[in-house]
Structure formats: structure tokens, C-alpha cells
C-alpha positions in Angstrom: -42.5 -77.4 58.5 -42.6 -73.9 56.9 -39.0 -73.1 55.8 -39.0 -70.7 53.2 -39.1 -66.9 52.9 -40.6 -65.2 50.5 -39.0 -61.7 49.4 -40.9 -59.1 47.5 -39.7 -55.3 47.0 -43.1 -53.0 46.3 -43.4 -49.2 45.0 -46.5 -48.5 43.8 -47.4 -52.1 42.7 -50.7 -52.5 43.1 -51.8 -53.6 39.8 -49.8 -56.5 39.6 -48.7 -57.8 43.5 -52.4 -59.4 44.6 -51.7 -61.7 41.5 -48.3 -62.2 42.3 -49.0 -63.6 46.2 -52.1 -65.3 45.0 -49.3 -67.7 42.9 -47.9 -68.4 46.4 -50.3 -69.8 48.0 -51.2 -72.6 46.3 -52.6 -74.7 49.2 -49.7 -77.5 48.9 -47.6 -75.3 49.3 -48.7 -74.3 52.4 -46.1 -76.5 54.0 -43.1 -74.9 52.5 -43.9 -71.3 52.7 -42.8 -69.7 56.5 -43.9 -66.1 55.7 -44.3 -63.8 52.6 -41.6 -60.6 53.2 -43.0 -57.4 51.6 -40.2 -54.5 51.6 -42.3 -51.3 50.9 -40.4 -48.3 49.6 -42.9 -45.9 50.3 -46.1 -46.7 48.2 -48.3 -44.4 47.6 -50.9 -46.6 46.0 -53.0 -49.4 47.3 -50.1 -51.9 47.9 -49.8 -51.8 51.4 -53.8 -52.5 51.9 -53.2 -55.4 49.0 -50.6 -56.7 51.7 -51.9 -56.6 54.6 -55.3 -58.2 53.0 -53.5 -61.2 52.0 -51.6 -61.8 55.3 -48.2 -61.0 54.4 -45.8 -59.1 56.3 -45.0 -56.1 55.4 -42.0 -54.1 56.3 -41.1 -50.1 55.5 -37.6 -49.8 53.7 -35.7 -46.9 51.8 -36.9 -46.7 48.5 -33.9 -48.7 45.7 -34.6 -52.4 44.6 -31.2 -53.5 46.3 -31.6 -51.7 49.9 -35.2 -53.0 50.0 -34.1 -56.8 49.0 -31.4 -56.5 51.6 -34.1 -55.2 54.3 -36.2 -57.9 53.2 -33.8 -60.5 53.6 -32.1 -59.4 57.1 -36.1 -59.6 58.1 -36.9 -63.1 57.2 -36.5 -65.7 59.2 -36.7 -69.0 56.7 -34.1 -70.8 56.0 -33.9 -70.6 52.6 -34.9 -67.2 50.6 -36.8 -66.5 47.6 -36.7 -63.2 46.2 -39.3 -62.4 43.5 -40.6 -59.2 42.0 -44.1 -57.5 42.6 -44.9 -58.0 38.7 -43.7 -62.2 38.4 -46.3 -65.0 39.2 -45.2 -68.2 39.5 -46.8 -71.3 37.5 -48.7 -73.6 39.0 -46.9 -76.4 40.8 -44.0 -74.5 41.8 -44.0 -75.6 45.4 -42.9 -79.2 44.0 -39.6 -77.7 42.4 -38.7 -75.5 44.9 -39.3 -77.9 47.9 -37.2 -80.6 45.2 -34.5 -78.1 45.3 -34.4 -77.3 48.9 -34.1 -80.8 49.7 -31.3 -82.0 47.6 -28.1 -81.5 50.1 -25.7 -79.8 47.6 -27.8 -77.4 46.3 -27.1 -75.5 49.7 -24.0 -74.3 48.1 -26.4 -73.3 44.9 -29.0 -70.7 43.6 -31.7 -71.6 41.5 -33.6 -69.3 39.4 -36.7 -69.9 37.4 -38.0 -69.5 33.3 -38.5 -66.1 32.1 -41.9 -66.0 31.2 -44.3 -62.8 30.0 -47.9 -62.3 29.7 -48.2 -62.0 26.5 -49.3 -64.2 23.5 -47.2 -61.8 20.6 -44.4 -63.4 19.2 -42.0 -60.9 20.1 -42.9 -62.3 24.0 -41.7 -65.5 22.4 -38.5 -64.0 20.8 -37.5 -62.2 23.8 -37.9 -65.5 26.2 -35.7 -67.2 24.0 -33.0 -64.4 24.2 -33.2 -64.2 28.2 -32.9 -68.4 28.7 -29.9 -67.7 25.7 -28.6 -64.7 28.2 -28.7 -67.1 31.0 -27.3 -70.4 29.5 -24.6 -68.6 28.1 -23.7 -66.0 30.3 -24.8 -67.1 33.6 -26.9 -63.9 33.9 -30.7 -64.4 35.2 -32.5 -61.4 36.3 -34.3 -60.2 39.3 -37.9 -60.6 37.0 -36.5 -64.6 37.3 -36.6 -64.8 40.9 -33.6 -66.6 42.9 -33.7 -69.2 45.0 -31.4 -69.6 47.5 -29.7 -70.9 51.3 -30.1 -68.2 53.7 -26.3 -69.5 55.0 -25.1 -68.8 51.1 -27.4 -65.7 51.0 -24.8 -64.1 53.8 -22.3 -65.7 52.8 -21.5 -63.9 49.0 -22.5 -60.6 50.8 -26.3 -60.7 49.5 -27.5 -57.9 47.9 -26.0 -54.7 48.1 -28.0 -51.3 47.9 -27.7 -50.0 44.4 -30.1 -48.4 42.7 -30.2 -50.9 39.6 -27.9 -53.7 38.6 -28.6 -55.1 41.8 -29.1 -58.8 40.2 -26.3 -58.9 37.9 -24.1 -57.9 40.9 -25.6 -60.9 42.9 -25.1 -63.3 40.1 -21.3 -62.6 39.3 -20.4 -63.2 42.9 -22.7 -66.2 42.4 -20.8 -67.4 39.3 -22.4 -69.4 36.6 -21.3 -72.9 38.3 -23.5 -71.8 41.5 -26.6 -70.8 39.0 -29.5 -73.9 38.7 -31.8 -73.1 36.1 -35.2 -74.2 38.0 -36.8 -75.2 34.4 -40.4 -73.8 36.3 -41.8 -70.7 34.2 -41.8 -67.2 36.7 -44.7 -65.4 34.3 -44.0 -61.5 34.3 -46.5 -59.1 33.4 -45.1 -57.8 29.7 -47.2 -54.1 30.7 -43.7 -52.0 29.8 -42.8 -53.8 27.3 -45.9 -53.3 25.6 -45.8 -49.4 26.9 -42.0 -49.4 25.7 -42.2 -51.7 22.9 -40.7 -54.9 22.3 -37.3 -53.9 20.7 -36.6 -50.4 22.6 -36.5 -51.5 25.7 -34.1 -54.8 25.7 -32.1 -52.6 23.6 -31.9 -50.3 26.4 -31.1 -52.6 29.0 -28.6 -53.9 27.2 -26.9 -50.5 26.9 -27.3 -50.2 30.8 -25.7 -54.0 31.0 -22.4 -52.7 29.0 -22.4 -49.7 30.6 -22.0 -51.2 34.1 -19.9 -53.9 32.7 -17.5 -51.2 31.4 -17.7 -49.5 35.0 -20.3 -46.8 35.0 -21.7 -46.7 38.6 -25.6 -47.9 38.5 -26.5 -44.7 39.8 -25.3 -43.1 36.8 -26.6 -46.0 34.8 -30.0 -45.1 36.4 -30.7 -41.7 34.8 -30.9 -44.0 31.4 -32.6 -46.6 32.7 -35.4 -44.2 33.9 
């Protein structure tokens, strides 16, 4: 019985979204997956061809990463949601801790969210995984680039996502709350391309400046112009 929706905002994500479905369908997972959500914000690029090649369904959204999560969450019919960027890939064998999760009764009033993982074999890929599961044992703060896992019923029921240009995950998790967060302990693998571009240093500094600057109160479309 296919129970599970699969979210996945796109813009121009070509070079990493055929890798990132392809970690879906792992054939035992066949079972738990209902449909694969695709919220397009106007790609310009090959990604709606990528989509439509690997038979998920794809659906045209106003461009922002929380207006196209909400669109691709009132669109899917599962009862449970997954929301997961174009650039993550899930390891192998997810299926079995997702479909663990899904069927223990209490975590209905709980979201689960995976192992920051990147691509890369540097050390300061290491370094920077160890600050982000620090970041989200100690604060209660995973990412979007961690997926969430999560009851459609508690999806609408903390207000899901709302439309804002950036931020949108950290605003999910503090209505959340840390006692409502599961750490998954499966690895989401996220391709480390701007970090490499960026550099390993320069941009977590940056996003942690954009962090305290919403925490202090700057609107996210202000926080935006920074965050580029």
C-alpha cells in the first residue's frame, strides 16, 4: 500500500535531481512510495524533461522554496510527507527506516529528519557534518538539505510551511520544537557543488549570519539579498 509522498521543490536543477529520484526508487521501496511531488518554479533547464522521464509528477508553482513546498504538499495525496531537496540523495536502504518510522503509532505526533551527508571525501565535508548533527542535537535545528519526514495530519496541523523566501525550514522546526524532532540516523547525501564553488568556511559562516539575523527579527526577504 503506497502511503508516502514524496516532495521536491526544482529551479534549474537538472544536474543534480535525476540522481536524487533514482535514490527513491529503490525497488523495495516500491511499496511505500504513493507518488514523487515535483514543485517547479519555472525551470528553465532540462528539469522538467528529467521529471517527466522518470514518472514523477510534476506540478508549476511560484518560484520561493517555501510557496513551492507548500504547493507541493497541498498536491500530495499520501499520508505521510517527505520533503527533500533536488541536490540530496538518500542512502541505500532508506525505505526500511522510513516505513520503521511510519509504522510506530506515536511517531504521528513526530517529524523525523535524516544525516547530513555531502559528496565529498575532503575533511572539511567531515568537519562540517559534524557541526550540522552538533546544530541539530543541540539546537533542535535540521535543515531543509536533511529532509523531513512527517504525518500529513501534523503537516496541517503546525501550519506547514509558509511562503518565505528563505528560512523556510527553521520556521517549520521551531513550531516543531526539539521534543517533536526524530533524528532518522539514515545519511541524506547532498551534493557539496557550492560549497566547493563557495568554499568550505565562507559559506557556513554566511548562513550563520543569515541564521542570527532572522533570529534577531530581520524578515527573510531581507535576509535574502545576503544570502544570494
Amino acid at each position: 500500500m503506497g502511503r508516502l509522498s514524496i516532495v521536491i521543490p526544482t529551479f534549474n536543477a537538472a544536474g543534480g535531481l535525476a540522481r536524487t529520484i533514482a535514490s527513491l526508487y529503490d525497488f523495495n521501496a516500491l511499496d511505500l512510495i504513493h507518488e514523487v511531488v515535483v514543485a517547479d518554479g519555472g525551470s528553465t533547464d532540462e528539469t522538467q524533461i528529467i521529471v517527466e522521464e522518470t514518472g514523477a509528477r510534476l506540478i508549476a508553482v511560484e518560484r520561493g522554496r517555501g510557496s513551492q513546498l507548500a504547493a507541493g504538499a497541498e498536491a500530495a495525496r499520501g499520508a505521510w510527507l517527505l520533503f527533500l531537496h533536488a541536490d540530496t540523495a538518500l542512502e541505500a536502504g532508506w525505505h526500511k527506516v522510513v516505513g520503521d518510522f511510519i509504522a510506530a503509532g506515536a511517531n504521528r505526533e513526530r517529524a523525523g529528519y535524516f544525516r547530513f551527508a555531502l559528496e565529498d571525501g575532503v575533511v572539511a565535508a567531515r568537519r562540517l557534518e559534524r557541526i550540522v548533527a552538533w546544530r541539530c542535537r543541540m539546537l533542535g535545528l535540521p535543515y531543509g538539505d536533511q529532509g523531513l519526514l512527517i504525518s500529513h495530519t501534523l503537516y496541517d496541523r503546525v501550519g506547514g510551511y509558509r511562503p518565505l523566501p528563505l528560512m523556510e525550514d527553521v520556521d517549520l522546526a521551531r513550531r516543531l520544537g526539539r521534543r517533536r524532532l526524530v533524528a532518522l540516523g539514515h545519511r541524506a547525501v547532498t551534493s557539496a557543488k557550492r560549497y566547493r564553488e563557495e568554499g568550505y568556511m565562507l559559506r557556513p559562516a554566511r548562513n550563520l549570519l543569515c541564521l542570527a539575523l532572522y533570529y534577531l527579527g530581520l524578515p527573510p526577504r531581507a535576509i535574502q539579498r545576503l544570502y544570494g
